[in-house]
C-alpha positions as CSV (number, residue, x, y, z in Angstrom):
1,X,-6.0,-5.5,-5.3
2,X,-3.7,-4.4,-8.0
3,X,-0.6,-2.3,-6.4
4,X,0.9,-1.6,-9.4
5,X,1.1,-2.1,-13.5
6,X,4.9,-2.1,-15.5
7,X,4.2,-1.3,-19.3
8,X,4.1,1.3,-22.0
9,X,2.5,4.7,-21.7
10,X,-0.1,4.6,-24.6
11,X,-1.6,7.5,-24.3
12,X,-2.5,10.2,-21.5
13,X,-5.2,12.8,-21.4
14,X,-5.9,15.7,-18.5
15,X,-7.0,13.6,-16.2
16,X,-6.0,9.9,-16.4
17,X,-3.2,7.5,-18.6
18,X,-3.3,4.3,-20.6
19,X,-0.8,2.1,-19.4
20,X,-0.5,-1.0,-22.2
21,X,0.4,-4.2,-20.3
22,X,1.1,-7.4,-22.1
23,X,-2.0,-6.1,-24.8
24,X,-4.0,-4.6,-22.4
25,X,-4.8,-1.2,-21.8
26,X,-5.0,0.2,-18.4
27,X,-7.1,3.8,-17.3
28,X,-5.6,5.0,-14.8
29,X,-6.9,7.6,-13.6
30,X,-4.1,10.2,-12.1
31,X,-3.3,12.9,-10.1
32,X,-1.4,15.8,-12.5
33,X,1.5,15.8,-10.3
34,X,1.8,12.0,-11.6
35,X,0.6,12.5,-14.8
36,X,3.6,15.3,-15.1
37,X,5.6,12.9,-14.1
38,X,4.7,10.1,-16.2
39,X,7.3,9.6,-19.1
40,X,7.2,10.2,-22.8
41,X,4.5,8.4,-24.7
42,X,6.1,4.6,-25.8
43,X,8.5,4.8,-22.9
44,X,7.9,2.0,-19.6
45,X,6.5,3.0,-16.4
46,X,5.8,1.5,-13.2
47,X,2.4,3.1,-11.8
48,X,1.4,2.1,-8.1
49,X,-2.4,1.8,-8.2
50,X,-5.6,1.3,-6.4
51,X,-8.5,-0.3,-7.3
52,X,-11.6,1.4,-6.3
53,X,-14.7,-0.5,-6.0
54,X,-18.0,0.3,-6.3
55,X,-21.5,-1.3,-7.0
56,X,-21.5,-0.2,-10.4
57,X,-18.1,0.3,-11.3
58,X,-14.5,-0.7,-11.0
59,X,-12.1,2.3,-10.9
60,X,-8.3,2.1,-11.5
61,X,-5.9,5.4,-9.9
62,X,-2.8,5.6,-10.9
63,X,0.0,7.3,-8.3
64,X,3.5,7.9,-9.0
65,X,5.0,6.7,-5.2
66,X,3.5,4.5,-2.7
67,X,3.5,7.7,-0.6
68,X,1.3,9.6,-2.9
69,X,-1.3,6.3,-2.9
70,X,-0.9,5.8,0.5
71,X,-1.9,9.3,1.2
72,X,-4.8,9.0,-1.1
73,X,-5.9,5.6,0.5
74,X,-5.9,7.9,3.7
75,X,-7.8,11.0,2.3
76,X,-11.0,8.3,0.8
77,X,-11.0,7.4,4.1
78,X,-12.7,10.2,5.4
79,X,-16.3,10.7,5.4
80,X,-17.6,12.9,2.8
81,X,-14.2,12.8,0.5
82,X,-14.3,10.6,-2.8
83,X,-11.8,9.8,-5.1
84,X,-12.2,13.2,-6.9
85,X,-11.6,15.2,-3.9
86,X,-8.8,13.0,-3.0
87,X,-7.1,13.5,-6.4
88,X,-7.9,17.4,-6.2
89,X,-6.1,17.5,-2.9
90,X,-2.9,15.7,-4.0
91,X,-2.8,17.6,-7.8
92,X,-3.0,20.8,-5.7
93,X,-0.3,19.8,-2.8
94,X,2.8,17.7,-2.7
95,X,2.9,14.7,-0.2
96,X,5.2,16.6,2.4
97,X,3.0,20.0,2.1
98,X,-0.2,18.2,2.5
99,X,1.3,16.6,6.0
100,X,3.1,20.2,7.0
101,X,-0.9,21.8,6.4
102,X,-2.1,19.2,8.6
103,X,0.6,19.6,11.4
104,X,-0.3,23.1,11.7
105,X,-3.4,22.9,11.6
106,X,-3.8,24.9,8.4
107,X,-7.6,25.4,7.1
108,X,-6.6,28.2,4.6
109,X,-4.3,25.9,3.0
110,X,-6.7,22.9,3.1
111,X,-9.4,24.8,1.8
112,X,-7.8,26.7,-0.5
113,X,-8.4,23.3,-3.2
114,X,-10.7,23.1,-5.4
115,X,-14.0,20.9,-4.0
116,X,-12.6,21.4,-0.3
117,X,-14.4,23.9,2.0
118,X,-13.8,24.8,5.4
119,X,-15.7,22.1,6.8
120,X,-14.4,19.4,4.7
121,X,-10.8,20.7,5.6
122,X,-11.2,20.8,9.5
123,X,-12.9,17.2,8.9
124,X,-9.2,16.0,7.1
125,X,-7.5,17.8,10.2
126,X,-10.0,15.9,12.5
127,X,-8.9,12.1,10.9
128,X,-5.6,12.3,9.1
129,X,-3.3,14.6,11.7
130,X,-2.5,11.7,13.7
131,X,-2.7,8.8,11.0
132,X,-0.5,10.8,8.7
133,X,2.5,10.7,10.8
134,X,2.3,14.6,10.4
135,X,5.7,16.4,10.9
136,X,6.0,18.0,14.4
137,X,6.9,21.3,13.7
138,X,8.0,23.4,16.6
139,X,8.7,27.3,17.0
140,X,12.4,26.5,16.1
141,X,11.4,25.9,13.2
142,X,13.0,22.5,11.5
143,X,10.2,20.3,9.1
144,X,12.9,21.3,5.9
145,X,11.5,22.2,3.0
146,X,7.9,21.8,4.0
147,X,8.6,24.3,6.8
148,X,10.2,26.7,3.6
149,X,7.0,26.2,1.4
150,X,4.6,27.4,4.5
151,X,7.1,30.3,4.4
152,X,6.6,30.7,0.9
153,X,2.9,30.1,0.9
154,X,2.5,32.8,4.1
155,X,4.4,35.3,1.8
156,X,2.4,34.8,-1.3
157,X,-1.0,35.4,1.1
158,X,0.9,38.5,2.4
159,X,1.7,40.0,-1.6
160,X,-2.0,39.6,-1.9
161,X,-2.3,36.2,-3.8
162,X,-5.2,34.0,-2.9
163,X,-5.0,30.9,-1.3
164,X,-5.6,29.0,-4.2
165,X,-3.1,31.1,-6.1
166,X,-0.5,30.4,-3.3
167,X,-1.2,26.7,-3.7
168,X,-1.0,26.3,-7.3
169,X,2.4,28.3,-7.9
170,X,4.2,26.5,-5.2
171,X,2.4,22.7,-6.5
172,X,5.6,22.2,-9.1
173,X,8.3,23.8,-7.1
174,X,11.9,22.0,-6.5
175,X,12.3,19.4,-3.6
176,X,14.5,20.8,-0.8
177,X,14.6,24.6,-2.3
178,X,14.7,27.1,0.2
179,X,12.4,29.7,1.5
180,X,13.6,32.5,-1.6
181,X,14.3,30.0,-4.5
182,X,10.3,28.5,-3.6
183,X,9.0,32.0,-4.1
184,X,11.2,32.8,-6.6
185,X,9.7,29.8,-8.9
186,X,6.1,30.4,-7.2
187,X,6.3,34.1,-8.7
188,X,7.7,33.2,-12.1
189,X,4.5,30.3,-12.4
190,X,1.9,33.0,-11.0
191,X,3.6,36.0,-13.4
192,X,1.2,34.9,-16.1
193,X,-1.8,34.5,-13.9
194,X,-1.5,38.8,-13.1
């Protein structure tokens, strides 16, 4: 397997990057939180990858953390979810809001990504709760900032946004903001959408 690639970013498009490593090119294809992430066109990047294999094709994905490809190993591990739906889920939620969903059990959330529906989202709470190492989040609260985006994201549903609304203004938000700053920069992102 190939964990990761050091080299130039050659080029990127909507959905993947070419990584140039000693004259070779590299697809990777990416989530958009890692493409956002990826630097400035010339500049050197380390990508953690997987390989995907299949009868007809090899596949490179590209993933900004281990965490993030970790997570993605996890979610092709469930039956019925490809790589597509895998990339969908983790363009659409951070790492930490994707376990917080799962720790409470949260459908709406799940489902509220593009290619997941209710059943495929109760099938991710089924086999990834436990194997995620899922935050336990008691009434007291605690859990950080992924307790403060569930806030935000229960807030948004209550202004009338839709789930899927809710998910994408709070995807980019600010690591560690609190509860008012995450809606705050969730409103500003969804001002345009009105």
């Amino acid at each position: 397997m190939i964990a990761f690639v050091t080299g130039k970013v050659a080029a990127r498009a909507a959905s993947y990057a070419i990584v140039e490593v000693g004259g070779i090119g590299y697809r990777l294809i990416m989530s958009t939180s890692s493409l956002a992430a990826l630097p400035a066109e010339g500049d050197e990047v380390t990508v953690h990858t997987h390989l995907h294999v299949r009868e007809d094709e090899l596949t490179l994905y590209g993933f900004e953390s281990e965490d993030e490809r970790e997570l993605f190993e996890a979610l092709i591990g469930v039956s019925g979810v490809g790589p597509k739906v895998a990339l969908a889920v983790l363009s659409a939620l951070k790492p930490d809001v994707l376990r917080t969903a799962l720790a409470r059990d949260d459908v709406a959330l799940l489902s509220s990504v593009p290619g997941v529906g209710k059943k495929t989202a109760q099938r991710l709470l089924i086999d990834l709760k436990d194997k995620l190492g899922a935050p336990e989040l008691g009434a007291g609260g605690g859990g950080g900032s992924s307790h403060a985006a569930i806030e935000a994201r229960d807030a948004l549903l209550a202004m009338g946004f839709s789930p899927a609304e809710a998910a994408a203004g709070l995807r980019d938000v600010p690591a560690g903001a609190t509860t008012e700053q995450l809606l705050r920069t969730a409103l500003k992102a969804l001002g345009g959408a009105r």
